[in-house]
N, C-alpha and C positions, 0 to 999 in steps of 0.2 A: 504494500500500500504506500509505503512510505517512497519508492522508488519512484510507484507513477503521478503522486505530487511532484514530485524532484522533475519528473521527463515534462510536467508540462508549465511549469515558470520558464519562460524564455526572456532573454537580456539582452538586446544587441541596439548598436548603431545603424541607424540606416543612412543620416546625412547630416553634415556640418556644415554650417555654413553662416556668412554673418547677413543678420538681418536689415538693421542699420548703423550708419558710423560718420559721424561730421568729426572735424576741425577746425578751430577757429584762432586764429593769432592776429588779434584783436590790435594789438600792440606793434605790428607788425611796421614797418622795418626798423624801427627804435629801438626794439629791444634789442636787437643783434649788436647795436653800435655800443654799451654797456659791457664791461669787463669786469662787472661786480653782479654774478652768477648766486643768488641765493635767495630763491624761491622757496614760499609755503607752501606743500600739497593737498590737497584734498582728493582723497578717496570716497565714492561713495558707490554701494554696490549692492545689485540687489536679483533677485531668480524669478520669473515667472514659469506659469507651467499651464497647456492648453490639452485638453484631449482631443485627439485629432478623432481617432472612433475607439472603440475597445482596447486596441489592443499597442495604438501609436500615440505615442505625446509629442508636443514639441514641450522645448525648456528651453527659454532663453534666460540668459545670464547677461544683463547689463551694468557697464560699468563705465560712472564718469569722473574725469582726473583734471582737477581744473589745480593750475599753477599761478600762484598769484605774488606781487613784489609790491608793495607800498598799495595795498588796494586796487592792485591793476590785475586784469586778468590776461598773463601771457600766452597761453595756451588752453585751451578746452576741448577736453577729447570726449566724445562720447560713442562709446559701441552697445550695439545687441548682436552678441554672439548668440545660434541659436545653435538647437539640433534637434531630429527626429531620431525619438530610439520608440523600440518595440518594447516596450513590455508585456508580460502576458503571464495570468497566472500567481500575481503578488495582489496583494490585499491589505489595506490599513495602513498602521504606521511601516511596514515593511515596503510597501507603497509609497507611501511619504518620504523615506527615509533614501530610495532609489531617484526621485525627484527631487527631493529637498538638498541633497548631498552628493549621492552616485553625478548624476550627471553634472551639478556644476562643475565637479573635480574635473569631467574629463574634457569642458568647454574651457575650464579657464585658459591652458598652455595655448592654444587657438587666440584666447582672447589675447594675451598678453604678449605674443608675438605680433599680434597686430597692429596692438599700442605702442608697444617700444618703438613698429618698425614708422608708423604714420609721425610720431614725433619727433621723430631724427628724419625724416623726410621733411620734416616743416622746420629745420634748420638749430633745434635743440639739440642738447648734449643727451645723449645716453641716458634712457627713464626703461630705469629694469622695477616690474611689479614685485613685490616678495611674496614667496607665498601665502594664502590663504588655506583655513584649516575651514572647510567646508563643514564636517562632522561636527565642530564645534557650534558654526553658528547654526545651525538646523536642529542641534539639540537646547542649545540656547532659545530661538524663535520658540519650540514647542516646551518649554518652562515659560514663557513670558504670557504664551494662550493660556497653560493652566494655571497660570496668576491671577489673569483678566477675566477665566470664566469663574473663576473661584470667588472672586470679587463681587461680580453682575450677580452670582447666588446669593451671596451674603446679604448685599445690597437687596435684591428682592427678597427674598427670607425676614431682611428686616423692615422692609417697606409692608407686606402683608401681616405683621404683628400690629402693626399703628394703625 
């Protein structure tokens, strides 16, 4: 029995590919003329996740990098990496945890090749992402829902006593 759960969860790739991606150097050609190189970053990043039919999702993984120097914005990159994987045969949080986790890991090296490479084409020095622990914030996200629905209980539990 146990076998034929195991033969029918399936996991695979079907297609990577970016969905959208701007540039902007706002600042542009000033900044280049500057020999004092010390920018603030910001990262901000974040997964969605669409069911295509039963058995395909897409998951994109957006992430924007805005570099900034006295309140200026020298650069602003924004991508959505996405992909279509199959999955089939996963259920609940084992489900969640394949979208919420599994696939961003295997969209970010995609994502981040692509930002390093757009930024050093738009005349910046070298912008390597660091890794991200996927596992973490997905188990993190699903502590902060059983925070908030813990909460909204509370709260109604004590709104129907009054």
């Amino acid at each position: 029995m146990a076998e034929e759960q195991a033969a029918e969860k399936r996991l695979s790739i079907g297609k990577i590919y970016i969905k959208d991606f701007s540039f902007e150097s706002p600042q542009s050609p000033d900044v280049f003329r500057s020999n004092d190189w010390k920018p603030t970053t910001d990262l901000n990043l974040r997964s969605s996740h669409t069911a295509v039919d039963n058995d395909h999702h897409e998951v994109v993984l957006t992430i924007t990098v805005e570099a900034k120097a006295e309140d200026k914005t020298l650069f602003l990159v924004e991508l959505a990496q996405a992909g279509l994987f199959e999955i089939a045969g996963y259920e609940g949080d084992e489900l969640g945890a394949i979208i919420g986790s599994f696939c961003p890991n295997i969209l970010f090296p995609y994502a981040r090749e692509a930002i390093a490479s757009l930024i050093q084409k738009g005349g910046f020095p070298e912008f390597v992402l660091q890794p991200i622990n996927f596992d973490a914030l997905y188990l993190q996200s699903k502590q902060q829902q059983a925070a908030a629905q813990a909460e909204a209980t509370t709260q109604a539990e004590s709104a129907e006593k009054h």
